[in-house]
N, C-alpha and C positions, 0 to 999 in steps of 0.2 A: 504494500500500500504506500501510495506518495503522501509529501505533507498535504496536499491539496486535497485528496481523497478520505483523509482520516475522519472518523465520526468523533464528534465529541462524548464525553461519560454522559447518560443518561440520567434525571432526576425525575423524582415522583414527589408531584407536588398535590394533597389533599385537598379538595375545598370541599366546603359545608357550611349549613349556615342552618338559619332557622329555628337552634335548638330547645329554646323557650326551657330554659331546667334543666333538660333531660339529654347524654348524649345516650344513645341507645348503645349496649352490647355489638352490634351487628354495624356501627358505624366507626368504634373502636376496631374493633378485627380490621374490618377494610383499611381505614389508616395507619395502623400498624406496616412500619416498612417505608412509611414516606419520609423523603429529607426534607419536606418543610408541610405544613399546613397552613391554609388561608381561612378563616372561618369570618362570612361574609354579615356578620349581625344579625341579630334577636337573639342572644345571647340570654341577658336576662338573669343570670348568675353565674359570679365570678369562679365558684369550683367548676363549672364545665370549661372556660382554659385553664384552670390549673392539669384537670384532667387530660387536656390535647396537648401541653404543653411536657405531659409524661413522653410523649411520644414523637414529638419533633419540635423544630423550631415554631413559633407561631408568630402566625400577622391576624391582626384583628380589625376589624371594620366594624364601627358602632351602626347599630340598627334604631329605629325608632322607640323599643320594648327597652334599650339597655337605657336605663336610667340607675342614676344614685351615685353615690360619691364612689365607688369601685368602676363605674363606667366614666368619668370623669375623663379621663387622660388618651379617652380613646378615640 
């Protein structure tokens, strides 16, 4: 392979959003394995990133639900 032809390393990047409380079991699994996570608002409590934040980097996007001084900075 030339330099010109080389693929670059691959990232798997999670989004989700929505999760009002709850990250489900079954959205955990799926993200598991990504190098980063986006989680796109309605958050709604701050243990659901702490929770996404077990398992990659995280970017957060404040939704209209996330309210209160823990949504603050977001």
């Amino acid at each position: 392979m030339t330099s010109s032809t080389r693929r670059a390393p691959s990232s798997r990047i999670g989004l989700i959003s929505d999760t009002h409380n709850l990250v489900r079991p079954e959205a955990l699994e799926y993200l598991a394995g990504c190098d980063a996570i986006i989680h796109a608002g309605d958050i709604c409590n701050e243990a659901v990133l702490e929770a996404l934040r077990q398992i990659a980097p995280l970017t957060v996007v404040r939704g209209n639900n996330d309210t209160g001084e823990w949504a603050a900075s977001l």
